[in-house]
C-alpha positions in Angstrom: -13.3 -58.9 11.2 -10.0 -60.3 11.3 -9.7 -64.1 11.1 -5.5 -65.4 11.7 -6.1 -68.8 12.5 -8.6 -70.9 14.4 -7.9 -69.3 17.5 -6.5 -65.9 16.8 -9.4 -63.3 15.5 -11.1 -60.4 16.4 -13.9 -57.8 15.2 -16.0 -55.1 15.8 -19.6 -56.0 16.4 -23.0 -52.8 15.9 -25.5 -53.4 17.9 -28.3 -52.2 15.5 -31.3 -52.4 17.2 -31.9 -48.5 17.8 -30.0 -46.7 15.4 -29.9 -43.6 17.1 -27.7 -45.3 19.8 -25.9 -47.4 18.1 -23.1 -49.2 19.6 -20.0 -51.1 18.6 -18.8 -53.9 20.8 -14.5 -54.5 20.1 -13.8 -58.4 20.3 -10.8 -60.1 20.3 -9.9 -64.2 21.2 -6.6 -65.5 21.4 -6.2 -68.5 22.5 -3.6 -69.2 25.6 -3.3 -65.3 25.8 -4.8 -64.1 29.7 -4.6 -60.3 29.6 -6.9 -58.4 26.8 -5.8 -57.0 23.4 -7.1 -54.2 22.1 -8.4 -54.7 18.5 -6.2 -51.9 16.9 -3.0 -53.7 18.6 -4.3 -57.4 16.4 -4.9 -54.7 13.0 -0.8 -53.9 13.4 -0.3 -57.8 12.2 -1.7 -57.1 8.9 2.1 -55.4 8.3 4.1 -57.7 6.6 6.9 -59.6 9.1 5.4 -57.5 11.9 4.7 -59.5 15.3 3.2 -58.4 19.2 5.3 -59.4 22.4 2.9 -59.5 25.2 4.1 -60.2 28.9 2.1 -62.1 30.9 2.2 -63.9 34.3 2.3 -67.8 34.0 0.9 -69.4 37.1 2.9 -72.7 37.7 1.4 -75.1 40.5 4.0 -77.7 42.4 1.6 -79.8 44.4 4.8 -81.8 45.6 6.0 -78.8 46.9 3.0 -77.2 48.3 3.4 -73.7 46.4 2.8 -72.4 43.5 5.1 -70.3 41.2 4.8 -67.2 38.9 6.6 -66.1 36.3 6.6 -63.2 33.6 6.2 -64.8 30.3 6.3 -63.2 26.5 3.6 -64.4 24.4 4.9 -63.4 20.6 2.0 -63.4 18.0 2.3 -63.1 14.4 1.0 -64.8 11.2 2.4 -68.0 10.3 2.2 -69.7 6.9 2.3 -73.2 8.3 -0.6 -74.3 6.3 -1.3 -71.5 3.9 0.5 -69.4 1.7 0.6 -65.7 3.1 -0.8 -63.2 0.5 0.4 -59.3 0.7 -0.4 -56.5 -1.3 2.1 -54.0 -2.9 2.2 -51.9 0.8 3.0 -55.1 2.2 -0.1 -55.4 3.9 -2.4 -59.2 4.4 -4.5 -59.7 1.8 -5.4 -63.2 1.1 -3.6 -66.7 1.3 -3.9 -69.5 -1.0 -3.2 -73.7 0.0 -0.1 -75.1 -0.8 -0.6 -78.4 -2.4 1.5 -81.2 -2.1 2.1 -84.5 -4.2 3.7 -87.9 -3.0 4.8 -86.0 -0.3 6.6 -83.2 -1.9 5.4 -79.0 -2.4 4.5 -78.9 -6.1 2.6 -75.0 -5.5 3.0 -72.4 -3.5 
């Protein structure tokens, strides 16, 4: 399992109740993205400074107008380090992160 934020994540679920058959169910939730992502695609962001473009159609409704517009829209995903210190390891690949902490307002660690 995969967890990028709140709303970015994926796994790979076994259903083991006959272990003969055993099947894997491929998840993946991304919030404010319409068309499905392969699990494999959402494993490529574990590279270091390594981000997906996505086109998608954005549905645009002008009541005033009576019609409603579409338009192709890219939808970049990548990990952030808004909140957290990003963590790689020597092949550049996501690890970990760690908080920053701040005093009276100001980074002391990061």
């Amino acid at each position: 399992m995969y967890i990028f934020s709140p709303k970015v994540y994926g796994g790979i679920l076994s259903d083991n109740k006959n272990t003969k058959n055993t099947k894997e169910i491929e998840y993946v939730r991304v919030k404010g993205l319409k068309n499905p992502l392969p699990y494999s695609d959402l494993e490529l962001l574990l590279n270091k400074d390594k981000k997906l473009e996505l086109s998608q159609e954005k549905w645009n409704k002008h009541f005033d107008k009576g019609n409603i517009s579409i338009k192709e829209e890219i939808y970049t995903l990548k990990i952030t380090d808004n909140k957290r210190q990003l963590i790689y390891d020597s092949d550049g690949k996501f690890i970990n992160t760690k908080p920053l902490v701040l005093k009276d307002g100001e980074l002391i660690s990061a």
